[in-house]
FIRO-609532 format. One record per residue (C-alpha): x, y, z. Coordinates in pm, whole numbers, padded with zeros to 5 digits, always signed. Layout:
N
XYZ;...
END
This chain:
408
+00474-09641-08154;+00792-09753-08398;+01030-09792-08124;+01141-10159-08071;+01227-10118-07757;+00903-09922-07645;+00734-10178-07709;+00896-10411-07507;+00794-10210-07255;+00430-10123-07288;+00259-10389-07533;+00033-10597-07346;+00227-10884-07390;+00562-10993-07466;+00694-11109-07814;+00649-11453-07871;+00915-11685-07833;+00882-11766-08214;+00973-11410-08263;+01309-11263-08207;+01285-10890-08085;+01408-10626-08294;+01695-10404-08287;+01840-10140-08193;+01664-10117-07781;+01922-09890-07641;+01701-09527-07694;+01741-09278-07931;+01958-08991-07939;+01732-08722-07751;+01555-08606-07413;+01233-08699-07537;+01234-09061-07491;+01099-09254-07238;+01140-09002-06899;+00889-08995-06671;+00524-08896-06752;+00454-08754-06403;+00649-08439-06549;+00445-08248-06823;+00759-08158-07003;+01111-08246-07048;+01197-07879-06893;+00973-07997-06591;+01204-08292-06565;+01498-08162-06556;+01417-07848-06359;+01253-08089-06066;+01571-08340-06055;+01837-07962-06056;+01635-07872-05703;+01596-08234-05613;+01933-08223-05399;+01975-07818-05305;+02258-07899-05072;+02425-08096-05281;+02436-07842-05530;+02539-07534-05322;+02845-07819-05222;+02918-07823-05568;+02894-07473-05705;+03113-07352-05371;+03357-07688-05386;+03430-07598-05795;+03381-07243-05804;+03501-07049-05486;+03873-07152-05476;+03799-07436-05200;+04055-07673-05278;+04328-07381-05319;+04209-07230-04951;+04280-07581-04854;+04614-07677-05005;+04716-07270-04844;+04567-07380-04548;+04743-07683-04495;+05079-07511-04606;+05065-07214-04354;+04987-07458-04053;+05326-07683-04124;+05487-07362-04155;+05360-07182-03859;+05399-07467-03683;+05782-07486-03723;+05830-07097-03668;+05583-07176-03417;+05802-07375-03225;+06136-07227-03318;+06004-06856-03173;+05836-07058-02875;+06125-07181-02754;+06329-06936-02730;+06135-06729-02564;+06106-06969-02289;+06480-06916-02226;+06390-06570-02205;+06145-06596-01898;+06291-06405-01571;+06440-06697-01293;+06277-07010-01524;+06498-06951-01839;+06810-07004-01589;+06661-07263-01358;+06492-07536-01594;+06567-07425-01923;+06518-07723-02026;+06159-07779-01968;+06071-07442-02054;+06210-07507-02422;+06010-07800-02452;+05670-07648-02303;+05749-07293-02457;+05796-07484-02798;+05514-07679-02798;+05282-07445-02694;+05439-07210-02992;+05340-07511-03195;+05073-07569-03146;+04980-07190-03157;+05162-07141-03500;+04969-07462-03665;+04579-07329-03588;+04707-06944-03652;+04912-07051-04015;+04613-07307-04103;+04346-07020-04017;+04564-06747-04256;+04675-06955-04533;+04292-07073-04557;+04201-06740-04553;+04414-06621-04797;+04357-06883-05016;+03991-06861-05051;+03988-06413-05057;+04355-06422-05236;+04223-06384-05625;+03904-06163-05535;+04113-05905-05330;+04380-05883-05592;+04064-05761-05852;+03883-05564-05580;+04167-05321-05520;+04170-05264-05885;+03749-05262-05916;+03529-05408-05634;+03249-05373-05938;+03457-05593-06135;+03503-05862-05832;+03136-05877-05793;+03080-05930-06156;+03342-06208-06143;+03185-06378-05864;+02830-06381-06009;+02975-06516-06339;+03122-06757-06165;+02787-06865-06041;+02594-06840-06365;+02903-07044-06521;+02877-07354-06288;+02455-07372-06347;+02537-07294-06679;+02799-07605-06690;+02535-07847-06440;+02254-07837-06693;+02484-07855-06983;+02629-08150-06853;+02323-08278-06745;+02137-08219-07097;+02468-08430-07280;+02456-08671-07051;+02085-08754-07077;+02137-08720-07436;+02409-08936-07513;+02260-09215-07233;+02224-09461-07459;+02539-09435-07685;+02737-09447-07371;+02558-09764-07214;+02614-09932-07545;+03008-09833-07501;+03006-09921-07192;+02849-10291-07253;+02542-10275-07178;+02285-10485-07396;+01955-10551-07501;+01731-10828-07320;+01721-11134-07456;+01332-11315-07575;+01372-11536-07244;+01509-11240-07038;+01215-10964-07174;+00992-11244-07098;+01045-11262-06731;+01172-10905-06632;+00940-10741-06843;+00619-10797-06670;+00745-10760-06339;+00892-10354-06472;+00484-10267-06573;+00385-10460-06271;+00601-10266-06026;+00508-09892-06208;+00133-10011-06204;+00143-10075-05843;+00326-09749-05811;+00113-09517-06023;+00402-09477-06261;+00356-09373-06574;+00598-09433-06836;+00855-09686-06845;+01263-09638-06891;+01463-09833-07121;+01547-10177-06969;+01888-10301-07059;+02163-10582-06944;+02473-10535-06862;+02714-10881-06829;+02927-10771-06571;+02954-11015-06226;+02914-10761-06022;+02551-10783-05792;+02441-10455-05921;+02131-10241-06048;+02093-09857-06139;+01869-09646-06289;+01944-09390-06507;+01769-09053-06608;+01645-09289-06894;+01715-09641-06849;+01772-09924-06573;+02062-10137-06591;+02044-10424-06446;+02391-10659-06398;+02417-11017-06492;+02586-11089-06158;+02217-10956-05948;+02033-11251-06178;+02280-11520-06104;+02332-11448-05740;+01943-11475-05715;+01885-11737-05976;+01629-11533-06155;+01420-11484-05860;+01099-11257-05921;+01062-11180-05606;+01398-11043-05578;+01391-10907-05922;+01038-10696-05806;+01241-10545-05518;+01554-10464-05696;+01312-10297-06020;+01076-10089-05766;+01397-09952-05564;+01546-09860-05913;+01167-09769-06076;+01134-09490-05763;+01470-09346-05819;+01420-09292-06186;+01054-09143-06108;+01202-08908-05900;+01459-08779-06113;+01720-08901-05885;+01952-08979-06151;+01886-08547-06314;+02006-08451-05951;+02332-08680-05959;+02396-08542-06317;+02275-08165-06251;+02552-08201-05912;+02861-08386-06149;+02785-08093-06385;+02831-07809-06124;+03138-07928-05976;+03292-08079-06332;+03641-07924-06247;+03667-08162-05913;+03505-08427-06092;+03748-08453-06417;+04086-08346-06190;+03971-08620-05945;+03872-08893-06186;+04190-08880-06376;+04357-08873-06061;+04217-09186-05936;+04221-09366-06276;+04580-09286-06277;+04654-09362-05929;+04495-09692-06024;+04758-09795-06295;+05042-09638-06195;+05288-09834-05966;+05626-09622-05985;+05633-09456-05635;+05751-09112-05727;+05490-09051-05953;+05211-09193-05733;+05358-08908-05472;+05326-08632-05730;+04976-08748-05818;+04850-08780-05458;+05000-08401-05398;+04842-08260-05670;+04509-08446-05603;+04473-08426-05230;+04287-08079-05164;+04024-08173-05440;+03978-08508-05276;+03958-08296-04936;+03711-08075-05048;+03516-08345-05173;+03530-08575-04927;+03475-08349-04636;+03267-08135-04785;+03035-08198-05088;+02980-08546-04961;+02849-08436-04598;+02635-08130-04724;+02510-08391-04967;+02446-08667-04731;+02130-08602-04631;+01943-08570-04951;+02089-08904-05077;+01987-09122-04768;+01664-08992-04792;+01633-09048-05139;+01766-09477-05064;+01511-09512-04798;+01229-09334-05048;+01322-09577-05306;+01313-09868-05063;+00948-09746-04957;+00880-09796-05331;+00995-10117-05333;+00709-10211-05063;+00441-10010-05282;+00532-10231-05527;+00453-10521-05321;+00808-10653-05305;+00881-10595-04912;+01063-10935-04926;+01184-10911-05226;+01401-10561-05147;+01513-10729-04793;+01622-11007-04956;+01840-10835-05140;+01991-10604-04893;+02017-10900-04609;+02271-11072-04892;+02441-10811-04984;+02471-10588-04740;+02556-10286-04950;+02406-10028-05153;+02220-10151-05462;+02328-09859-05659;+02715-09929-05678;+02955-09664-05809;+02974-09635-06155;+03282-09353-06179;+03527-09184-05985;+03275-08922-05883;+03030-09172-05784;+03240-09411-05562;+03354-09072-05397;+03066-08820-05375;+02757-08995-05471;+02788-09352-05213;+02633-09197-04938;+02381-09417-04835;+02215-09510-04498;+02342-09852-04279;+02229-10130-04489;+02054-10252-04093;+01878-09932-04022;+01757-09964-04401;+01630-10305-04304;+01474-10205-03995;+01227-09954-04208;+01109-10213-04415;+01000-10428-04165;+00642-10486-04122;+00432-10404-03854;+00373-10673-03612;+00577-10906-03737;+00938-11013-03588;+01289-11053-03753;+01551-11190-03564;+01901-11240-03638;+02069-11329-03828;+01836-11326-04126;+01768-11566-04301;+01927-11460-04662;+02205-11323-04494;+02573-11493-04623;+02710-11775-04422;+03002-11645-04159;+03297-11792-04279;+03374-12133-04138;+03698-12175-03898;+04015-12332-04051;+04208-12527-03789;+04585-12567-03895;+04770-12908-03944;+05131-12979-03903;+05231-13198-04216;+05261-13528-03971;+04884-13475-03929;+04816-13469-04291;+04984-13717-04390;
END
C-alpha cells in the first residue's frame, strides 16, 4: 500500500515521532479510495447510500422537477388576489340582501366582505396552485398528450440522471475540495492520539476499512463524515482538551454515518434537487452580504417559493430518515464503547454534531432529533441521570446593575 495517508490509517502502529509523515493525506482523485469495505463494489456503494433516504429523494425529484415552487409562487398570487375581489364582490352583495341591505348595511358589508375574503383567499390559493403545477403539461398535452408523458418521464430520468452525477463529482473531487476548503493533514502528535482511537472504534464496530482522517482549524465544535473522509474541527479538540473519551464518541457517531453511506444519500438528494439547491444557495450567500434594502426585497421575492418548497416540504418528507439515521449513529457510538464519551458531547453542546456545511445543509439536511430525547437513548439500563448533567454549560450568572454612586 503506497498511499501515505493509508497508512496512517491501517499500519499497526503509528509513525514514530522521529519521523515526520509524508505528504500529500488528502485522497486521491477517484471513487476507489478508502469507502467502505462492507460494500463489494463502488456501484454497491453508491447504489445502497441513493435508496438510503427514499423519501428524501421523491422530495427532491418532485421539489426540482414538477414545477413546485412555481405552483407555489401562483398559489400564493391567486389567494391575495381572490382575496381582494373576494371582498370587493362580498360586500356588495351584502347591500344587496332583501330588508338587511337597508336596515344594517353596515354590518352586512363588513360580514358579507369578510366572508368573500376569506372565500376568495382558499378558492384563488387552491387555482393558482393548481394552475401552476398542471399549467406547462396542459399547454403540451393539447398539442400531444404522448409528448407530455414523454416530457414528464424525462424529467424523471434527468433528475436521477443529475443525483448520481452529482453524487459521482462530488465523491470524486472530495479531497480537492476539503483541501480548498482548509482542511489539513494530522499532525505526528495529532495521528498519534486520534489514530488509534479511529481503528479502535471500527474494530469494535466490525468496520472494515477506514476513511481519510483530516483537520480542519476552524473554532467551530464540529465533526462530519464524508462519503470518504472525517473532518474533524480544531474547535471539538480544544473545547474537550483532547479528551479520548470524547474523541471515541465523536469518531464512532461519525465512523457509523460514513459506514452507512449516509453522506452518498445527502449527496445522491443535493444532486436530485440541484436547481433548488444552486437558486437557494446563491440566494442565501447573497442575502448574507448584501445590506441595500431594495435589493434584499428583490432577492427574498425571487427566492421565497424555493425556500417554501424546501422548507415545508423536502425537509419534512425527509425528516424521518435523517433522525433515524442520528440516533443509528449514536447507537454506534455505544458499540464502540464510548457511551460517555458521545453524551458528553451532546450534554455540552447541545446541538447536532454534524453542523451545516452549505446553504443546502443548514436548510434541508439539519433535521435532527432533540438533543434530550437523543440523550435519553443512550442512557444505560439501570443506571440514573439526573439533571442537570454534569457536562452540561454553566447557566449564565445574574448581573445586578449599579448606579455610578455605588461604583464608585
Amino acid at each position: 500500500m503506497s498511499d501515505p495517508a493509508a497508512r496512517w490509517a491501517t499500519s499497526p502502529e503509528v509513525t514514530p515521532s522521529t519521523q515526520r509523515p509524508q505528504r500529500p493525506s488528502y485522497g486521491r482523485i477517484g471513487l476507489s479510495g478508502h469507502r467502505p469495505l462492507r460494500f463489494p463494489t463502488t456501484a454497491n456503494w453508491i447504489i445502497a447510500g441513493a435508496t438510503r433516504n427514499p423519501r428524501g429523494a421523491i422530495a427532491a425529484l418532485i421539489g426540482a422537477w414538477s414545477n413546485l415552487p412555481i405552483a407555489i409562487a401562483l398559489g400564493a398570487s391567486g389567494a391575495v388576489a381572490g382575496g381582494i375581489a373576494g371582498a370587493i364582490g362580498g360586500s356588495i352583495e351584502a347591500t344587496d340582501i332583501p330588508l338587511f341591505g337597508d336596515v344594517v348595511p353596515t354590518g352586512m358589508l363588513q360580514v358579507g366582505g369578510i366572508l368573500g375574503a376569506l372565500l376568495g383567499v382558499v378558492g384563488g390559493a387552491i387555482l393558482g396552485f393548481y394552475k401552476g403545477l398542471t399549467w406547462p403539461w396542459t399547454l403540451v398535452a393539447h398539442e400531444s398528450p404522448r409528448q407530455a408523458l414523454s416530457i414528464a418521464i424525462g424529467q424523471v430520468i434527468a433528475g436521477v440522471f443529475l443525483g448520481i452525477a452529482y453524487t459521482l463529482l462530488t465523491t470524486a473531487f472530495e479531497a480537492a475540495t476539503l483541501r480548498i476548503g482548509g482542511a489539513r493533514r494530522l499532525s505526528r502528535r495529532e495521528a498519534e492520539l486520534i489514530i488509534p482511537i479511529v481503528r479502535e472504534c471500527a474494530s469494535r464496530m466490525g468496520i472494515r476499512g477506514l476513511p481519510y482522517v483530516l483537520i480542519h482549524d476552524d473554532r467551530d465544535v464540529n465533526a462530519y463524515a464524508l462519503t470518504r473522509h472525517l473532518v474533524i474541527n480544531q474547535g471539538l479538540l480544544d473545547e474537550f482538551n483532547y479528551d479520548p473519551e470524547v474523541l471515541g464518541g465523536v469518531i464512532g457517531h461519525e465512523l457509523t454515518h460514513w459506514n452507512n453511506a449516509d453522506p452518498v444519500a445527502a449527496a445522491f438528494v443535493r444532486g436530485m434537487a440541484l436547481p433548488l439547491y444552486v437558486l437557494y444557495s446563491a440566494a442565501t450567500k447573497l442575502l448574507d452580504h448584501i445590506n441595500q434594502p431594495l435589493t434584499r426585497i428583490v432577492l427574498w421575492a425571487f427566492m421565497w417559493p424555493a425556500a417554501v418548497t424546501i422548507r415545508f416540504f423536502v425537509m419534512p418528507l425527509q425528516a424521518r430518515d435523517l433522525r433515524e439515521a442520528e440516533y443509528r449513529s449514536d447507537r454506534g457510538a455505544v458499540l464502540a464503547g464510548h457511551r460517555e464519551g458521545i453524551r458528553r458531547a451532546l450534554a455540552r453542546l447541545r446541538r447536532t454534531l454534524d453542523g451545516g456545511r452549505s446553504g443546502w445543509d443548514v436548510s434541508a439536511c439539519a433535521t435532527h432529533p432533540p438533543y434530550e430525547l437523543r440523550l435519553e437513548a443512550l442512557e444505560e439500563p439501570g443506571r440514573t441521570y439526573p439533571l442537570p448533567d454534569t457536562d452540561a454549560p454553566s447557566p449564565p450568572r445574574a448581573t445586578v446593575p449599579t448606579s455610578s454612586l455605588e461604583r464608585d
